[in-house]
C-alpha positions as CSV (number, residue, x, y, z in Angstrom):
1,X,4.3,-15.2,4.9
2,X,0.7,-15.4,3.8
3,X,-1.8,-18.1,4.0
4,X,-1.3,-20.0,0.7
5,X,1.3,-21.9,3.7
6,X,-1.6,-22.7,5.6
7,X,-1.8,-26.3,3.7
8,X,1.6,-27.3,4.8
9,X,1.2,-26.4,8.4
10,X,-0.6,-30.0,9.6
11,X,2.8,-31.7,8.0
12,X,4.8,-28.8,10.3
13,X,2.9,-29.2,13.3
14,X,3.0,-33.3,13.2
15,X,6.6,-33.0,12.8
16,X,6.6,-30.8,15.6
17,X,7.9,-27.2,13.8
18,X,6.5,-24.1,15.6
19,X,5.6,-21.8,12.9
20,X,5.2,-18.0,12.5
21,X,3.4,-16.8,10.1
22,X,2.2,-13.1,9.0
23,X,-0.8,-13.6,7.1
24,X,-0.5,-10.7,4.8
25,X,-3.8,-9.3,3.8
26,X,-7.2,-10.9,3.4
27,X,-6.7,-12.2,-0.3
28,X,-10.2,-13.7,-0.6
29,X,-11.5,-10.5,-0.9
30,X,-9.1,-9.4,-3.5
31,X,-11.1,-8.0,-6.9
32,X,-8.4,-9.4,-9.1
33,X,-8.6,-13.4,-8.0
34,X,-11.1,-15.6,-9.2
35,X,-13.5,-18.2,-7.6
36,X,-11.2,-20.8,-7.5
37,X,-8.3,-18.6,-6.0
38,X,-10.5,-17.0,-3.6
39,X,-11.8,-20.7,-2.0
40,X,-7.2,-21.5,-2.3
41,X,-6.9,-18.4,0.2
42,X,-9.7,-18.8,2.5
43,X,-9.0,-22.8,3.0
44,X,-5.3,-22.0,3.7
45,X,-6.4,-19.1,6.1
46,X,-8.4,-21.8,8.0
47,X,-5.6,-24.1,8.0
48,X,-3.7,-21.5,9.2
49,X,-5.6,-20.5,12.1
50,X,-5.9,-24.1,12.8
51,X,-2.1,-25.0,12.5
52,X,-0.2,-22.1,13.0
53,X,1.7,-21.9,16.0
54,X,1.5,-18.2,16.3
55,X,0.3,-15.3,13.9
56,X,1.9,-12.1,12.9
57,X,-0.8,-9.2,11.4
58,X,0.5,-6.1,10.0
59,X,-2.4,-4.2,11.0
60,X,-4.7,-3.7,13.8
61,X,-7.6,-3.9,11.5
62,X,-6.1,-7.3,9.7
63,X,-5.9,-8.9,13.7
64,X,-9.7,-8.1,14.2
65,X,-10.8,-9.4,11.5
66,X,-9.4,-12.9,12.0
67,X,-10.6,-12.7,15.5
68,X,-14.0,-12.2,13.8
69,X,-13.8,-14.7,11.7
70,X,-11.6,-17.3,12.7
71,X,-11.0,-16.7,16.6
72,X,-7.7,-16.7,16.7
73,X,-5.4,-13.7,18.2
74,X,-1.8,-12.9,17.3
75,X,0.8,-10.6,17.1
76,X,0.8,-6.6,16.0
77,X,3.9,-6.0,13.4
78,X,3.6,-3.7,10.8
79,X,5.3,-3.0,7.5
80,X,8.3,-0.6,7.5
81,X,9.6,2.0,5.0
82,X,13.0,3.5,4.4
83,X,14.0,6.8,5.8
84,X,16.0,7.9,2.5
85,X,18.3,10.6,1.8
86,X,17.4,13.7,-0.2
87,X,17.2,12.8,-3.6
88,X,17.2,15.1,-7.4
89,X,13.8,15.3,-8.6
90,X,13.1,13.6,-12.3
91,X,13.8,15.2,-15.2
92,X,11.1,17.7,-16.3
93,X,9.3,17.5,-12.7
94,X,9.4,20.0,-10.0
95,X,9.1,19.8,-5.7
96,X,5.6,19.4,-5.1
97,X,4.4,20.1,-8.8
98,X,2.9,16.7,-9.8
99,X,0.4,14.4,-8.8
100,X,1.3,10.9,-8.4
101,X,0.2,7.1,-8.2
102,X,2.3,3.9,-7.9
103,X,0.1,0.9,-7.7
104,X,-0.7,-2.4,-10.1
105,X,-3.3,-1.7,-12.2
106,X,-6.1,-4.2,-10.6
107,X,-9.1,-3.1,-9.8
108,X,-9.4,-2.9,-5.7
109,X,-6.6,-0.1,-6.2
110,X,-8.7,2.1,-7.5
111,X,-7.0,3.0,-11.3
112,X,-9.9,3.2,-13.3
113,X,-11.5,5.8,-10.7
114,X,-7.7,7.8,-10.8
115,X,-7.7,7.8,-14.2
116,X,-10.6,9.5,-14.9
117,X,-9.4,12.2,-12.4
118,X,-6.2,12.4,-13.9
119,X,-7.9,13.5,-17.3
120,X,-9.0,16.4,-15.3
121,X,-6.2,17.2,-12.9
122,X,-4.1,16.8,-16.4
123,X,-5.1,20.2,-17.4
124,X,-3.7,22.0,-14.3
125,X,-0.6,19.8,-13.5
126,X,1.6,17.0,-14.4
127,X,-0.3,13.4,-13.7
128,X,3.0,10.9,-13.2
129,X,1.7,7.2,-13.4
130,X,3.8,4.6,-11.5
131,X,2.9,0.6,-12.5
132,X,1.7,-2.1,-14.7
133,X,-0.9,-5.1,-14.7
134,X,1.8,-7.3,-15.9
135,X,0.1,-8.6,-18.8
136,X,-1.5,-5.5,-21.0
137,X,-5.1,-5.4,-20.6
138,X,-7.9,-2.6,-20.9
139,X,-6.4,-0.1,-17.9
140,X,-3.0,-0.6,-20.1
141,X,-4.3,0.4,-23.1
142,X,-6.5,3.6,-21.6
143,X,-3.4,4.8,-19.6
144,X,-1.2,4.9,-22.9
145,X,-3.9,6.7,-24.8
146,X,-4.4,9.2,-22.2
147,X,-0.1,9.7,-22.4
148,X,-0.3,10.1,-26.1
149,X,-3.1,12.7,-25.5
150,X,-1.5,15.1,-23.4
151,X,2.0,15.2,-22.9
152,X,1.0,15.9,-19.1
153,X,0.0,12.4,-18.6
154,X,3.6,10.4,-18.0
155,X,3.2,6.7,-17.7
156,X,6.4,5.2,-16.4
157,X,5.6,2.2,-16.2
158,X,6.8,-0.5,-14.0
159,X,10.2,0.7,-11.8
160,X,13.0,-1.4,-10.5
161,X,15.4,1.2,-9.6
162,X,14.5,2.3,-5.8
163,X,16.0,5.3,-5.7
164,X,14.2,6.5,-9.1
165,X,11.2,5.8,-7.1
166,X,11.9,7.4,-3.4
167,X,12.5,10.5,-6.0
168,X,9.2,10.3,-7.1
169,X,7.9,9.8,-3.7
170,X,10.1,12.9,-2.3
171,X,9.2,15.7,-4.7
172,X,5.5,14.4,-5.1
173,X,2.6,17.4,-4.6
174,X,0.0,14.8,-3.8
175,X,0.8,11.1,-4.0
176,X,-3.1,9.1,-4.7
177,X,-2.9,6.0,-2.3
178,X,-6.1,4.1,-4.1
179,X,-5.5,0.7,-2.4
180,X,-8.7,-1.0,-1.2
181,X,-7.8,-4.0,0.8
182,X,-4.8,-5.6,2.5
183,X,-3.5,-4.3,6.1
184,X,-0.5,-2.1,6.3
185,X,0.5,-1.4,2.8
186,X,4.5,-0.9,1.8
187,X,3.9,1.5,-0.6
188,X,1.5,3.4,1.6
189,X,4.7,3.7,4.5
190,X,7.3,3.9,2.1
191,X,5.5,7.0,0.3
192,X,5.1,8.5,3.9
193,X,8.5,7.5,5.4
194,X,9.8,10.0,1.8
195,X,7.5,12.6,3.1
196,X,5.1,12.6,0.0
197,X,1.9,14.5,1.1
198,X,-1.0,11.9,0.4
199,X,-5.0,11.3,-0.6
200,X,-5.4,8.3,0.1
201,X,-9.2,5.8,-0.7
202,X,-10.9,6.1,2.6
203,X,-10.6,2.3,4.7
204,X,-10.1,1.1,7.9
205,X,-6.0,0.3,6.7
206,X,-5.6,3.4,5.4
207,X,-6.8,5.0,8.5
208,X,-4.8,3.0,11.0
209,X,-1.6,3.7,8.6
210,X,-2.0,7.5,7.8
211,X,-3.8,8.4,10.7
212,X,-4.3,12.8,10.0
213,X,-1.0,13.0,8.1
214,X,-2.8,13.1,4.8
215,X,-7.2,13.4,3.2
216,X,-9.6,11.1,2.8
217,X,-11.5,10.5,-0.1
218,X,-14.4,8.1,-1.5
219,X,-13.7,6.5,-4.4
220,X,-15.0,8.6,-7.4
221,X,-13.6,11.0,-9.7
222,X,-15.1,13.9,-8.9
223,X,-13.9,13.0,-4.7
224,X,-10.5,12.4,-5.7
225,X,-10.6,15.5,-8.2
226,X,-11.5,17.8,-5.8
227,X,-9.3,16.7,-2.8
228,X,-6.3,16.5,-5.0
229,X,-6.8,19.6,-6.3
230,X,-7.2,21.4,-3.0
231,X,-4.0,20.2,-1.8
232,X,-1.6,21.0,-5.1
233,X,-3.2,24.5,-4.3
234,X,-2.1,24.3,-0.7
235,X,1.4,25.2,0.0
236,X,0.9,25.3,3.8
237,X,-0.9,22.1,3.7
238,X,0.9,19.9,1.5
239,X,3.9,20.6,3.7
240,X,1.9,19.8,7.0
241,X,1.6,16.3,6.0
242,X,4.8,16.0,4.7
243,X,6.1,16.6,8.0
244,X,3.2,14.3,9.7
245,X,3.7,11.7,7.4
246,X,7.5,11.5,7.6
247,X,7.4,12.0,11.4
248,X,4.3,8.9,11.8
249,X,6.8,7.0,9.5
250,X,9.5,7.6,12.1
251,X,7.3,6.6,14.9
252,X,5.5,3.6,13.9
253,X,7.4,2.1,11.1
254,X,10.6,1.5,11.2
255,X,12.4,-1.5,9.7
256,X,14.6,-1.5,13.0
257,X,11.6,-2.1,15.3
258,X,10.1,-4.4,13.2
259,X,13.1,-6.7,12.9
260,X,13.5,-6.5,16.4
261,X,9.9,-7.2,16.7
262,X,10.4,-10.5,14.6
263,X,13.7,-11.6,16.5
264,X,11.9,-11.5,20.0
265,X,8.8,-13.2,18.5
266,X,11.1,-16.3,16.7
267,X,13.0,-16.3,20.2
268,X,9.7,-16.8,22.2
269,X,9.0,-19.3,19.6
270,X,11.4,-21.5,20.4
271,X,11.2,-21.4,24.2
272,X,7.4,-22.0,23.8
């Protein structure tokens, strides 16, 4: 998993190992890493389309891109989410009565952009904020003075208890999926697999994932503003993605295809 393994795959292939590896996302364009990371990821991406016996991509988009710039082809498995049971909504929130984001706070995920918006959308609704950076920082320190501000900002934080999250997911009005780069992204599926009607940044992934179960939006306030504020107001709407989303979920990504996916693909491995 990922191409940080790409530098121990001429030891694997001398020894003879076939090797499968999912590349993940394309990390060298990743905001958040610096020069030196950025040259770590692209050499072990070379190595890995050099040495790898066969690749996995979890998106379309992710497989032409390596055959762009690397020539090498591979295998299609996504990402999957959980199809969870119906869940209480939090404490002080309400079905479909809150906007919501769940993302790390780095820059290719759009936060800054979000919260901006959510200084607007703040007035009208509850703005729920799911995540961290990890290490405090600027986006941190905006996010709690916009919480102590209006008590219709709630930042919760980083969240380890699943099920507090698929809640969040589930009773969601509009969920903001801000993410930039990467191929099919888990929180993306998981927030559709829970039914959460979605805006999502407008790219390539985020197409091939969402399909028309959710909007579209470029990446400024006053886009996201207006798009999230046309679905809280949207009854009708917010549950016709709902349904799409959950249904696409259903369809396309589920973890039982996608283990069964990986079992066939080791299996031909081995017969290779």
């Amino acid at each position: 998993m990922n191409v940080a393994n790409g530098f121990w795959l001429p030891i694997l292939r001398l020894r003879g190992i076939p090797t499968l590896v999912n590349v993940d996302g394309i990390e060298w364009d990743r905001a958040k890493w610096g020069r030196f990371a950025k040259l770590v990821f692209r050499t072990g991406a070379k190595l890995t389309a050099r040495f790898g016996t066969r690749l996995v991509f979890d998106a379309r988009a992710i497989a032409a891109r390596w055959q762009t710039d690397f020539g090498r082809e591979g295998i299609f498995i996504p990402y999957g989410g959980e199809i969870a049971e119906e869940l209480p909504a939090e404490d002080g929130l309400t079905h479909r009565g809150y906007v919501l984001v769940v993302a790390r706070f780095v820059p290719e995920n759009t936060i800054p952009e979000f919260l901006e918006a959510a200084e607007v959308l703040c007035r009208s609704w509850p703005v729920v904020i799911v995540g961290s950076s990890g290490y405090g920082g600027v986006l941190e320190d905006k996010i709690r003075a916009l919480a102590l501000h209006s008590e219709n900002i709630r930042w919760l934080g980083h969240i380890s208890d699943d099920r507090r999250l698929l809640s969040l997911w589930q009773h969601a009005g509009v969920y903001f999926h801000g993410h930039s780069v990467g191929g099919t992204n888990p929180a993306l599926v998981q927030a559709m697999a829970c039914g959460a009607p979605t805006v999502a940044r407008d790219t390539v992934y985020n197409r091939e994932v969402l399909g028309t179960a959710g909007a579209f939006v470029v990446p400024n306030v006053a886009s996201i503003v207006e798009m999230t504020r046309k679905l809280m107001s949207d009854s009708s709407l917010q549950t016709e993605f709902s349904e799409a989303a959950r249904l696409r979920a259903e369809a396309f990504y589920s973890w039982d295809a996608i283990s069964r996916d990986y079992e066939e693909s080791l299996i031909r491995l081995l017969h290779k």
